[in-house]
Structures are given as structure tokens and as C-alpha cells.
PDB file with one MODEL, atoms N, CA, C and O in Angstrom:
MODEL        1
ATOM      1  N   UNK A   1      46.464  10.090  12.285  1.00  0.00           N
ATOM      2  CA  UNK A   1      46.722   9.619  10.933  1.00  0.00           C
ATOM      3  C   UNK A   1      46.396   8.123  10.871  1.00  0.00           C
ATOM      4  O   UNK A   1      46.859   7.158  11.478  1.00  0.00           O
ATOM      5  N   UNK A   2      45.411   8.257   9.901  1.00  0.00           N
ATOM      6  CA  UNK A   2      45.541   6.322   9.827  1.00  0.00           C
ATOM      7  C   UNK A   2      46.360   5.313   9.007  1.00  0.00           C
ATOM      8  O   UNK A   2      46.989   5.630   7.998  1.00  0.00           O
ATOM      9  N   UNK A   3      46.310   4.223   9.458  1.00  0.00           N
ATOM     10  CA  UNK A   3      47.442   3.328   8.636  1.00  0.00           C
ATOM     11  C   UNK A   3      47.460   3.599   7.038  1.00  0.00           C
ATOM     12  O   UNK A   3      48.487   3.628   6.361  1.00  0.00           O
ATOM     13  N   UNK A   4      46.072   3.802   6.530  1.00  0.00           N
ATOM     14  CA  UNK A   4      46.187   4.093   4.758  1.00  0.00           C
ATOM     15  C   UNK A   4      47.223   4.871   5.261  1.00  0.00           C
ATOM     16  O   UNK A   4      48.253   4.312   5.636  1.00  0.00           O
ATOM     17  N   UNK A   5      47.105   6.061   5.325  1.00  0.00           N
ATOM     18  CA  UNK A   5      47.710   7.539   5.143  1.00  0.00           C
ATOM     19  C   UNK A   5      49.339   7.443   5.624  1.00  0.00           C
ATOM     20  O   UNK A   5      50.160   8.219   5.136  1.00  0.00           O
ATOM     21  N   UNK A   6      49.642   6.642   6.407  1.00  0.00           N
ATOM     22  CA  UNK A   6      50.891   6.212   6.712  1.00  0.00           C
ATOM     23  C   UNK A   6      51.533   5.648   5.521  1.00  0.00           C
ATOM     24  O   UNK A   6      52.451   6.177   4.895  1.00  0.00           O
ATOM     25  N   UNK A   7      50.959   4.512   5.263  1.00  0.00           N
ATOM     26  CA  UNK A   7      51.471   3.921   4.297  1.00  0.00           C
ATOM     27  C   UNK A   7      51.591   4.396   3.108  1.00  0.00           C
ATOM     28  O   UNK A   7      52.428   4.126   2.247  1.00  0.00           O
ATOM     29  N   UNK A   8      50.494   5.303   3.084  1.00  0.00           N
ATOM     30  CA  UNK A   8      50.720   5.926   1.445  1.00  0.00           C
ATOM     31  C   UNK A   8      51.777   6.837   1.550  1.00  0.00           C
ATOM     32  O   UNK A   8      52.164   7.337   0.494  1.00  0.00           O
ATOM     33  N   UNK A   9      52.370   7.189   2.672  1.00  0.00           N
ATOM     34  CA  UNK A   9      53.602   8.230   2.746  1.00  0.00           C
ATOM     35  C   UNK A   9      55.047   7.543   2.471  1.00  0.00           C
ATOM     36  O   UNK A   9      56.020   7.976   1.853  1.00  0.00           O
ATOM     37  N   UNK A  10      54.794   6.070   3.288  1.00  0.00           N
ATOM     38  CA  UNK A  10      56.141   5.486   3.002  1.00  0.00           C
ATOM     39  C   UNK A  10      56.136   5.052   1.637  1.00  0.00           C
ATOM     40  O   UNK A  10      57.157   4.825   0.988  1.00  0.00           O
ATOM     41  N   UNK A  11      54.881   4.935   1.189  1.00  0.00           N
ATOM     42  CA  UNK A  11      55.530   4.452  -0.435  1.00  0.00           C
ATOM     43  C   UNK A  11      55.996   5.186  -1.108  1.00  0.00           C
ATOM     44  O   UNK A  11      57.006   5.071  -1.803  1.00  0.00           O
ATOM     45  N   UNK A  12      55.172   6.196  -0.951  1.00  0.00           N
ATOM     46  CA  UNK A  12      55.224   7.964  -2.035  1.00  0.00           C
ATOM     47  C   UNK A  12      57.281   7.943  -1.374  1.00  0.00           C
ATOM     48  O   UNK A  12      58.156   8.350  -2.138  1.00  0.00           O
ATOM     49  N   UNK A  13      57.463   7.665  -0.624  1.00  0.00           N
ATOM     50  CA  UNK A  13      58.828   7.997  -0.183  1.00  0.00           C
ATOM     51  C   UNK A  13      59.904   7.128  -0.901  1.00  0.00           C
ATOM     52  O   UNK A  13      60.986   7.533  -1.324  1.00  0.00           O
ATOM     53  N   UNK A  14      59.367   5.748  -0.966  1.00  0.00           N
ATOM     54  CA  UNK A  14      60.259   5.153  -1.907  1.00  0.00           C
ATOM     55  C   UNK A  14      60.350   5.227  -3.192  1.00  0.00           C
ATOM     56  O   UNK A  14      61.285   5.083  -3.979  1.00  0.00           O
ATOM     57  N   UNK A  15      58.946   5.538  -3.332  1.00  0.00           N
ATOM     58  CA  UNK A  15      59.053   5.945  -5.149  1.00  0.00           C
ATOM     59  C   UNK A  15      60.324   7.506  -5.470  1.00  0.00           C
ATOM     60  O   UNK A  15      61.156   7.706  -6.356  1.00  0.00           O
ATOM     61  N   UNK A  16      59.983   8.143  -4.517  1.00  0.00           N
ATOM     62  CA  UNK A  16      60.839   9.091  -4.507  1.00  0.00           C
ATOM     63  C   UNK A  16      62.629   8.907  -4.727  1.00  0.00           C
ATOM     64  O   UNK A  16      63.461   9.546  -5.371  1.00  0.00           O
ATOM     65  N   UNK A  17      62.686   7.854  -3.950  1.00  0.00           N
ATOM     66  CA  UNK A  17      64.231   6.604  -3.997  1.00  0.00           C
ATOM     67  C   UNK A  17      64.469   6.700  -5.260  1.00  0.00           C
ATOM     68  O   UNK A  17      65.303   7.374  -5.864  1.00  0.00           O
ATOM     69  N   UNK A  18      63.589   5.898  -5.661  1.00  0.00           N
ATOM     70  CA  UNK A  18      63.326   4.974  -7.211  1.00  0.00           C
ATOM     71  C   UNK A  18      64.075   5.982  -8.461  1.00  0.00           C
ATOM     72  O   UNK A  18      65.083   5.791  -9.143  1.00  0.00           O
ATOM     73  N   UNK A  19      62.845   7.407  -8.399  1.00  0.00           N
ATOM     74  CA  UNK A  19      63.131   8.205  -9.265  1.00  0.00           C
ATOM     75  C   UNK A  19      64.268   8.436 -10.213  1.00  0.00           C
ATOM     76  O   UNK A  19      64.320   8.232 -11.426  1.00  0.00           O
ATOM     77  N   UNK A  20      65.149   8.898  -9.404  1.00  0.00           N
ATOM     78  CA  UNK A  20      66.619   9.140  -9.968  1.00  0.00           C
ATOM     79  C   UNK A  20      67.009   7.907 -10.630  1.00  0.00           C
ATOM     80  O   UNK A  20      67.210   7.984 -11.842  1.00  0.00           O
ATOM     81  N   UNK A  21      67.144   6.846 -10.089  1.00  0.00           N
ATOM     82  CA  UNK A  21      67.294   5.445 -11.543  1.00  0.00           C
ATOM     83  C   UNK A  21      66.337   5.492 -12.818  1.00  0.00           C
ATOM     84  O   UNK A  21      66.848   5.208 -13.901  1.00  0.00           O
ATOM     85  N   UNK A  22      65.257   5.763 -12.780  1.00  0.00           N
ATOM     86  CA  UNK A  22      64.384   5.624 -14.081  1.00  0.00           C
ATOM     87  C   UNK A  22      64.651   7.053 -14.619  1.00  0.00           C
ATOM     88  O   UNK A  22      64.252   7.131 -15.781  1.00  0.00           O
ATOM     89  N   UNK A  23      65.197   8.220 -14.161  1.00  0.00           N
ATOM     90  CA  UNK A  23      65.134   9.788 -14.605  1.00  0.00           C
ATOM     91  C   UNK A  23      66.646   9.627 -15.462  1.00  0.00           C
ATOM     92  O   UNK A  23      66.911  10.339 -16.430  1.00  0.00           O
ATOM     93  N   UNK A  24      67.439   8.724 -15.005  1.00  0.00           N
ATOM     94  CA  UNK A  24      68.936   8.907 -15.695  1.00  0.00           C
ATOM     95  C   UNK A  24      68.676   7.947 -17.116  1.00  0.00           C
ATOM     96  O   UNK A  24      69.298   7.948 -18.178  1.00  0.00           O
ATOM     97  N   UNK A  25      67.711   7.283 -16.754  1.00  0.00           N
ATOM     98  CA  UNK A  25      67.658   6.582 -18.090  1.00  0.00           C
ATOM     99  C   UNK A  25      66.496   7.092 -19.220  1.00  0.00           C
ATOM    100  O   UNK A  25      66.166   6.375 -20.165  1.00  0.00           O
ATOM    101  N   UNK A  26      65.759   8.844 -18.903  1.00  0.00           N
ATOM    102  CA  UNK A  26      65.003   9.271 -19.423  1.00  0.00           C
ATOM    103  C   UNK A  26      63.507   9.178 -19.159  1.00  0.00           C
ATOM    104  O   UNK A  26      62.618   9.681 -19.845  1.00  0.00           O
ATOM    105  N   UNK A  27      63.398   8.577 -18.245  1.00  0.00           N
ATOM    106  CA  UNK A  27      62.037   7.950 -17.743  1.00  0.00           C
ATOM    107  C   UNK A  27      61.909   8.946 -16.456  1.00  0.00           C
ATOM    108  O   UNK A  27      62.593   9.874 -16.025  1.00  0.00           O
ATOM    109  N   UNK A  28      60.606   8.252 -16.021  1.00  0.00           N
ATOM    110  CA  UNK A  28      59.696   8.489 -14.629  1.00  0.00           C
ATOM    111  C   UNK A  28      58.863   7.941 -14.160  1.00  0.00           C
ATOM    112  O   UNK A  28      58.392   7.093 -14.918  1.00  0.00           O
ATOM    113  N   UNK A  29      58.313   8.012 -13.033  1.00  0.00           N
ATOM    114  CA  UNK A  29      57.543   7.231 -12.416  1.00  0.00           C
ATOM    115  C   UNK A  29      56.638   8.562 -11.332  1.00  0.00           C
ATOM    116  O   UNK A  29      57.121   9.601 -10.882  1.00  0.00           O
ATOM    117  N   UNK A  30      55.324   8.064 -11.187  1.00  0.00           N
ATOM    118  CA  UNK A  30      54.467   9.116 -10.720  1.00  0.00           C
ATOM    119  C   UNK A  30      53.842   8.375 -10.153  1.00  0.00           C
ATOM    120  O   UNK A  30      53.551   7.293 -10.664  1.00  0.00           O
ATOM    121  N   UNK A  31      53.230   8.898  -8.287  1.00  0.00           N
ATOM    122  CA  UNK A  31      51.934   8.029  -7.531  1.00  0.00           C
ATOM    123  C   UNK A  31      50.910   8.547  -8.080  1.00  0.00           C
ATOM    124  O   UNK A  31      50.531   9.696  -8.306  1.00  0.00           O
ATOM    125  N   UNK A  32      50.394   7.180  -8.320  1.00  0.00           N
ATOM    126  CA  UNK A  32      48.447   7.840  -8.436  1.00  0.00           C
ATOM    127  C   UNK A  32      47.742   7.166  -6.943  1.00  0.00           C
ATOM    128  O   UNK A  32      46.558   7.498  -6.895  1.00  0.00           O
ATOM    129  N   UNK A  33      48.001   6.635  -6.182  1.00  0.00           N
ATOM    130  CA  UNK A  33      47.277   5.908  -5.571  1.00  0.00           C
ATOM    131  C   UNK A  33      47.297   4.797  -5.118  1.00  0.00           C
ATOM    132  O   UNK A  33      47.379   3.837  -5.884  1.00  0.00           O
ATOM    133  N   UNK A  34      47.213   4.593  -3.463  1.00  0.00           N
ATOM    134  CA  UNK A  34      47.202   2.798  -2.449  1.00  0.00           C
ATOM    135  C   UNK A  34      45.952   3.045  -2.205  1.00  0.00           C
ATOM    136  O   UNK A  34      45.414   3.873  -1.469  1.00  0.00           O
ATOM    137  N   UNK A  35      45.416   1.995  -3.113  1.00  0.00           N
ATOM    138  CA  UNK A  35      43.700   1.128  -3.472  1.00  0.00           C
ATOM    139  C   UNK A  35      43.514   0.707  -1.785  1.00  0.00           C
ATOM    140  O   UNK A  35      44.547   0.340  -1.225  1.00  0.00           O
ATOM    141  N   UNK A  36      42.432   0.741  -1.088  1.00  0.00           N
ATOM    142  CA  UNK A  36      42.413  -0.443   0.106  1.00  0.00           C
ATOM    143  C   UNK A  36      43.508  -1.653   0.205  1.00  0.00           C
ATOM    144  O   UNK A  36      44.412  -1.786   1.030  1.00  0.00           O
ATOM    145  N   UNK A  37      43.154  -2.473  -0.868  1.00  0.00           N
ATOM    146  CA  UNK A  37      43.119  -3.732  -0.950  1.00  0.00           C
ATOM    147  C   UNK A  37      44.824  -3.561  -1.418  1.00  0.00           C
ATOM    148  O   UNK A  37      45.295  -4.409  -2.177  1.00  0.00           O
ATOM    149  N   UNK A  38      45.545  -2.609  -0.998  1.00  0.00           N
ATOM    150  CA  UNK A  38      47.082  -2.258  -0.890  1.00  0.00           C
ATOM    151  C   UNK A  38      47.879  -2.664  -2.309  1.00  0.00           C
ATOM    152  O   UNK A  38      48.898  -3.350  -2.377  1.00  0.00           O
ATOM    153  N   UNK A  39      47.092  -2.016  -3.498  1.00  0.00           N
ATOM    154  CA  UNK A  39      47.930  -2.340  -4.642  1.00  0.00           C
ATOM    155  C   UNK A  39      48.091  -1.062  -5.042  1.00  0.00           C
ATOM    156  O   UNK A  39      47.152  -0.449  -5.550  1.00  0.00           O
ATOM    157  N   UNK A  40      49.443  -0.445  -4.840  1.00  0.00           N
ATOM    158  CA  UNK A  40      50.235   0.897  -5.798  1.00  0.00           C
ATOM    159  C   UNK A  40      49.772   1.174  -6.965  1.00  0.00           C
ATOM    160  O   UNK A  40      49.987   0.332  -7.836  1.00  0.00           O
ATOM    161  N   UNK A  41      49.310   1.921  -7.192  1.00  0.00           N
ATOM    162  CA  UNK A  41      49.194   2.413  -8.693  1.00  0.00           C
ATOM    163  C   UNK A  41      49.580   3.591  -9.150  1.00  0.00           C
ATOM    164  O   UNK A  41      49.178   4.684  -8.752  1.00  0.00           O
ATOM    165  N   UNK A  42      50.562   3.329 -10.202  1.00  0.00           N
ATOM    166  CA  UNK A  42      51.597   4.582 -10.735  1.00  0.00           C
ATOM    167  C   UNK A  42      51.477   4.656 -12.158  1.00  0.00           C
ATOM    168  O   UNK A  42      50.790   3.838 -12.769  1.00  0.00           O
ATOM    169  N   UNK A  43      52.271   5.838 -12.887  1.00  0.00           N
ATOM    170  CA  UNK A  43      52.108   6.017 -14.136  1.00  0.00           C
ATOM    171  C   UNK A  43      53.843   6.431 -14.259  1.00  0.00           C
ATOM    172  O   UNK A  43      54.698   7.159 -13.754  1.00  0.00           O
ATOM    173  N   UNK A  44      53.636   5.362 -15.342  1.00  0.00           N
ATOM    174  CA  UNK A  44      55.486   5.722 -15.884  1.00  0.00           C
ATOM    175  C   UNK A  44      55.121   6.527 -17.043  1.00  0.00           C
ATOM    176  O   UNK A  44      54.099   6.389 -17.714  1.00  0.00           O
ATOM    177  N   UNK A  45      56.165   7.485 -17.237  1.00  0.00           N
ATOM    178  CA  UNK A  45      56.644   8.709 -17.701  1.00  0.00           C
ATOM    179  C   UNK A  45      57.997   8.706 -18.505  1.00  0.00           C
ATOM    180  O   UNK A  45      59.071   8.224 -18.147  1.00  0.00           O
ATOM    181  N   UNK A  46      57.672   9.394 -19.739  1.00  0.00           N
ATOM    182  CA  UNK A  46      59.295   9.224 -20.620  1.00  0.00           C
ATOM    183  C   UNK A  46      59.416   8.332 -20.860  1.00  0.00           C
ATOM    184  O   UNK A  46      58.526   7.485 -20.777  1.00  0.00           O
ATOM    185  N   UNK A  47      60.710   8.099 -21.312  1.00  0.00           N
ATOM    186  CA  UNK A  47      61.121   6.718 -21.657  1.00  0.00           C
ATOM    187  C   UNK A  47      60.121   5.000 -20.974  1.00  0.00           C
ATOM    188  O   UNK A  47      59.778   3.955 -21.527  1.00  0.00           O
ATOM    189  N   UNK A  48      60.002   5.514 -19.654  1.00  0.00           N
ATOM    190  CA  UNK A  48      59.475   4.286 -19.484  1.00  0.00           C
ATOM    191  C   UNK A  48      58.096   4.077 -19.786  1.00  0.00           C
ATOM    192  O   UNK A  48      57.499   3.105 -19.323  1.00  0.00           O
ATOM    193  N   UNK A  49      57.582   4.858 -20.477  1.00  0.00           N
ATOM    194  CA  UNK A  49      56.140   5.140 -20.938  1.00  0.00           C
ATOM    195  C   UNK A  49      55.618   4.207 -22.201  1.00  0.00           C
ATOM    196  O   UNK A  49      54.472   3.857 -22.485  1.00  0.00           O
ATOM    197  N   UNK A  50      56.955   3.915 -22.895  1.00  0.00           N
ATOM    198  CA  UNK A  50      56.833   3.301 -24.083  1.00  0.00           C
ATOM    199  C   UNK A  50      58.250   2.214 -24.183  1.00  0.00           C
ATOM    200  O   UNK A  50      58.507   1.822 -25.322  1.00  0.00           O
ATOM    201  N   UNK A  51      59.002   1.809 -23.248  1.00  0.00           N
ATOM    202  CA  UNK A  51      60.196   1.456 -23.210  1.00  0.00           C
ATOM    203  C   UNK A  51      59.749  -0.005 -23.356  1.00  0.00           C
ATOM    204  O   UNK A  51      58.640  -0.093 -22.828  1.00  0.00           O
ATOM    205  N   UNK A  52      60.211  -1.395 -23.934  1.00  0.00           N
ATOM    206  CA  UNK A  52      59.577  -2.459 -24.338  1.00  0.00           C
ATOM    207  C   UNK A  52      60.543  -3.688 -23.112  1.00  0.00           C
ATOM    208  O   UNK A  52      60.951  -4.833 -23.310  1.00  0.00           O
ATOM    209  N   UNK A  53      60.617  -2.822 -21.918  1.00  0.00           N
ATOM    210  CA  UNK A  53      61.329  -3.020 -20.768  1.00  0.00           C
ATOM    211  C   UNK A  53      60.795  -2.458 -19.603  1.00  0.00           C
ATOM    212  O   UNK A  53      61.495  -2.470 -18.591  1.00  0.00           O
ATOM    213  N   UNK A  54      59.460  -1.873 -19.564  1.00  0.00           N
ATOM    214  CA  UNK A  54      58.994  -0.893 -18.643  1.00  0.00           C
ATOM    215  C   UNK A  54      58.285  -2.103 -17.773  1.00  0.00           C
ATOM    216  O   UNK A  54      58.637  -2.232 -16.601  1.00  0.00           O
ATOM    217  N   UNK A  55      57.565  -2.747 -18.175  1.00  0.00           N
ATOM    218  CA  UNK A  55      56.630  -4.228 -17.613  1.00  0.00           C
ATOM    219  C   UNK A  55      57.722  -4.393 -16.405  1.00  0.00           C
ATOM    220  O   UNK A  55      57.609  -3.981 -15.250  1.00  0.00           O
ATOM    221  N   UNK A  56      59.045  -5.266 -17.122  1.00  0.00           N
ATOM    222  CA  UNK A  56      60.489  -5.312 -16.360  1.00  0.00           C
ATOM    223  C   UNK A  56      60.555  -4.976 -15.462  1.00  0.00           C
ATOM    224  O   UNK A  56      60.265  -5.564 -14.419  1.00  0.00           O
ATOM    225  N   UNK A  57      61.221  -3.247 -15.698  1.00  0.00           N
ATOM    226  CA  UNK A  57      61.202  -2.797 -14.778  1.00  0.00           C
ATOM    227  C   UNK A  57      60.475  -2.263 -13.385  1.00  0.00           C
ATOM    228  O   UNK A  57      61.007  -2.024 -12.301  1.00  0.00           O
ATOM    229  N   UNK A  58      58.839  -2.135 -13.842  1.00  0.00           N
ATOM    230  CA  UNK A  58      57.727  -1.828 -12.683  1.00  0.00           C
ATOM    231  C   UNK A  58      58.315  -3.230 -11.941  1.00  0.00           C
ATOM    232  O   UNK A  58      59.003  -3.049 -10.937  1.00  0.00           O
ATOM    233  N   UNK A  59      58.129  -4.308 -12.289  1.00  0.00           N
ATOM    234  CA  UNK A  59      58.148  -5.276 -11.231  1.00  0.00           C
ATOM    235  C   UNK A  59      59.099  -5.579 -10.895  1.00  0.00           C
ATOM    236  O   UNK A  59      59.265  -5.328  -9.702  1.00  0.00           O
ATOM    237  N   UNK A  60      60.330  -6.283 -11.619  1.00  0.00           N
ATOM    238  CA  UNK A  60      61.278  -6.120 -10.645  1.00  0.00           C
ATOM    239  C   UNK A  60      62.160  -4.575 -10.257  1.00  0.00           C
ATOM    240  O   UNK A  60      63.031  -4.449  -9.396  1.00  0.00           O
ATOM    241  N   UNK A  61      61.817  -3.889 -10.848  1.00  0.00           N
ATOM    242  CA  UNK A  61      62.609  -2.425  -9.904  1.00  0.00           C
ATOM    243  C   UNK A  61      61.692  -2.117  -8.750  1.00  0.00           C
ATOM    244  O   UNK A  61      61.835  -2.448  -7.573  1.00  0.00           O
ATOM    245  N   UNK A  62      60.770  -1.455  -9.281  1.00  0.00           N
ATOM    246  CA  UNK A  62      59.895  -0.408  -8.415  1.00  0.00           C
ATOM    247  C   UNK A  62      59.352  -1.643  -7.472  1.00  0.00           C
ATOM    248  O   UNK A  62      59.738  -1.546  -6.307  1.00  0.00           O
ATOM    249  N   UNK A  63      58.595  -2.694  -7.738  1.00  0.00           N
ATOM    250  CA  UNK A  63      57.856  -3.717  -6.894  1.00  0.00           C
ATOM    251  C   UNK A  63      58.683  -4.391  -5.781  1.00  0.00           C
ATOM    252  O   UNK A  63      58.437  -4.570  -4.589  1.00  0.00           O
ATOM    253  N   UNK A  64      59.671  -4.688  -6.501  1.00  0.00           N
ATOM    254  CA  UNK A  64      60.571  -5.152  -5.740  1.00  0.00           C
ATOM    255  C   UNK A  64      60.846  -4.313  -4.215  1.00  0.00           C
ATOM    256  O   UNK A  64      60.629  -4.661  -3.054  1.00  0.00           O
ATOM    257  N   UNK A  65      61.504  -2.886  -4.889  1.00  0.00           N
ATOM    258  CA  UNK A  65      62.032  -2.209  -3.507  1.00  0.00           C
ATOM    259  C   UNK A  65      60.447  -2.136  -2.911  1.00  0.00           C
ATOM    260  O   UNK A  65      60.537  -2.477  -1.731  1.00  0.00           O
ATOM    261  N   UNK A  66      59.526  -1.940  -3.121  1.00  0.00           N
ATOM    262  CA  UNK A  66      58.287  -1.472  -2.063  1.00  0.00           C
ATOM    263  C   UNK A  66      58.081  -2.630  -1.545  1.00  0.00           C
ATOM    264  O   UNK A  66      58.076  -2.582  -0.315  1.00  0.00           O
ATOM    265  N   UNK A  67      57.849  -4.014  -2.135  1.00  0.00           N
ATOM    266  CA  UNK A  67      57.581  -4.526  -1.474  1.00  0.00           C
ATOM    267  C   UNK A  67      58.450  -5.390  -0.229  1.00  0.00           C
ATOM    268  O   UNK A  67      58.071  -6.126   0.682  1.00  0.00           O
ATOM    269  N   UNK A  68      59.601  -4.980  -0.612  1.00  0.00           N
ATOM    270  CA  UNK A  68      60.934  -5.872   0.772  1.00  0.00           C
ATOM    271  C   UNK A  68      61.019  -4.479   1.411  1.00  0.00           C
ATOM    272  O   UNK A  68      62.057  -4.560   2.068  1.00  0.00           O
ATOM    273  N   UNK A  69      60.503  -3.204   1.600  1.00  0.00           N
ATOM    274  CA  UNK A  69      60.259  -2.363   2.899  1.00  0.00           C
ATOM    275  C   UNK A  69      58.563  -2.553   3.321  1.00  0.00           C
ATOM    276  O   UNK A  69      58.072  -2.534   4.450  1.00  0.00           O
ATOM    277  N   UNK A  70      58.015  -2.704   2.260  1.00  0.00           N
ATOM    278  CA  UNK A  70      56.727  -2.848   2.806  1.00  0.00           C
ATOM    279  C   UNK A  70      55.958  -4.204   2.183  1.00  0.00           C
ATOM    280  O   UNK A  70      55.362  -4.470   1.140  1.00  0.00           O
ATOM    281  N   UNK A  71      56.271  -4.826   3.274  1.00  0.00           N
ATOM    282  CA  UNK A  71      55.932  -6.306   2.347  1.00  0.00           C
ATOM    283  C   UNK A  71      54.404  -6.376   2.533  1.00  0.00           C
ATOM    284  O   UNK A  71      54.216  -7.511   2.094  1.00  0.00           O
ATOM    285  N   UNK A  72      52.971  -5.844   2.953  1.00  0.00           N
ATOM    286  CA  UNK A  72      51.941  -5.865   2.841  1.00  0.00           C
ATOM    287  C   UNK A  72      51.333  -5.104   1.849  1.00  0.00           C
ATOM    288  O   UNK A  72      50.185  -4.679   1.981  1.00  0.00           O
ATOM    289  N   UNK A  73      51.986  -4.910   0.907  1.00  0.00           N
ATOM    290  CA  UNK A  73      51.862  -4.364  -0.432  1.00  0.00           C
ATOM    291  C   UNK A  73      51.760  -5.401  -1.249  1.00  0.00           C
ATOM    292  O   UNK A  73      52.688  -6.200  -1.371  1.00  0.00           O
ATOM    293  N   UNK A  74      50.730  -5.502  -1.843  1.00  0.00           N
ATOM    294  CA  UNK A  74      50.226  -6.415  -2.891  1.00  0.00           C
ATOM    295  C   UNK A  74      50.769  -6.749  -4.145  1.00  0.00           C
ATOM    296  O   UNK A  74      51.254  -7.793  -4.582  1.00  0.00           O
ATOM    297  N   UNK A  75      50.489  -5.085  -4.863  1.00  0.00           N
ATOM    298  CA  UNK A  75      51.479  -5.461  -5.854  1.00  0.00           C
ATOM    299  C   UNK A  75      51.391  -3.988  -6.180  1.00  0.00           C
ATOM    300  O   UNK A  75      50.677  -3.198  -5.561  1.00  0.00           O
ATOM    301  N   UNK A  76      52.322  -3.622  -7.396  1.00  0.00           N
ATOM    302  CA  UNK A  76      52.216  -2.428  -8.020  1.00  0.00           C
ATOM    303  C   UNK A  76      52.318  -2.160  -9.196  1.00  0.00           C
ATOM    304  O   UNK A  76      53.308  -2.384  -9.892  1.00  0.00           O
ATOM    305  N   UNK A  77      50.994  -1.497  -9.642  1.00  0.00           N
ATOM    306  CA  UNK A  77      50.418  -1.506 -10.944  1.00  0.00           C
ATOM    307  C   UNK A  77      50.469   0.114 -11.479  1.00  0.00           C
ATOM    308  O   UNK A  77      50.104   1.162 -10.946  1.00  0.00           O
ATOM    309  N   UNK A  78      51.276  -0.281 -13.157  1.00  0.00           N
ATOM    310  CA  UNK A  78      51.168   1.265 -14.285  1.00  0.00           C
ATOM    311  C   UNK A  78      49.468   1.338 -14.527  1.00  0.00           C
ATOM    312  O   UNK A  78      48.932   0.253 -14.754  1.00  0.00           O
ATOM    313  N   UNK A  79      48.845   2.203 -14.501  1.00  0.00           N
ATOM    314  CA  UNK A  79      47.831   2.407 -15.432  1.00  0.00           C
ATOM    315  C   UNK A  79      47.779   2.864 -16.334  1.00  0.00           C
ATOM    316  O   UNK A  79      46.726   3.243 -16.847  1.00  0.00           O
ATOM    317  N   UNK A  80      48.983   2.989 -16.863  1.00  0.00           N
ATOM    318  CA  UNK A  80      49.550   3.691 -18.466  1.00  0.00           C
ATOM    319  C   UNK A  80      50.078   2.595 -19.098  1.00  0.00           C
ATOM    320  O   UNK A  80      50.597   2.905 -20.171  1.00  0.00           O
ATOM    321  N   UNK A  81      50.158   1.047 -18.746  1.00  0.00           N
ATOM    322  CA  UNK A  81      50.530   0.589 -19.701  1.00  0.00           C
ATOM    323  C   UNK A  81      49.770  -0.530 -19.934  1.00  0.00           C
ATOM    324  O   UNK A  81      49.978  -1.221 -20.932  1.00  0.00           O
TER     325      UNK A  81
ENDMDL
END
């Protein structure tokens, strides 16, 4: 297994964490994809799809936890918003 494929497991794992906080508040969060160049890219769902707090929350919720377990994570980007 190579390091991509590693890494794309531990993230897919924290997003998994994540879930249940954005699902109680009607929302979601979905992996699309760790680019090379190690930037997350997800699609929020429900509530956080249109929530005028979703920006907010991708970065400091979701960015936050990935990046203080995986701090060679760049950054992490919605392509839905």
C-alpha cells in the first residue's frame, strides 16, 4: 500500500469521526478525494450544503481535526460550495 492510499484511509476515517456532529445538525459531509499535492476534497450535504456557516465550519471543524492528526494535509476543500 502506498503512502497516498494510507493516508487517504486515515482521513476517510476521520471524516467518518466528524459525521455524527454535522448529521445532528442536519448536514453531511462526503470524501471525494486526497489530490497529490495533499488537499481533501469533500462535498457537504444537507444542511451544510447551503448553511451560511458551512465555510465555518469546513475549516475550523472538519480542517481543523484532519489537520492536528494529520498535519501534512494542506488544506480541505468543499467543491460544492
Amino acid at each position: 500500500m502506498s503512502n497516498h492510499e494510507e493516508l487517504t484511509i486515515k482521513v476517510k476515517n476521520i471524516i467518518e469521526q466528524i459525521r455524527p456532529y454535522l448529521q445532528a445538525d442536519g448536514g453531511d459531509i462526503s470524501f471525494v478525494e486526497l489530490t497529490e499535492d495533499k488537499v481533501v476534497n469533500v462535498e457537504l450535504q444537507g444542511a451544510c450544503g447551503s448553511c451560511p456557516f458551512s465555510r465555518m465550519t469546513l475549516k475550523n471543524g472538519v480542517e481543523e481535526a484532519v489537520r492536528k492528526a494529520l498535519p501534512e494535509i494542506k488544506s480541505v476543500e468543499a467543491l460544492n460550495m
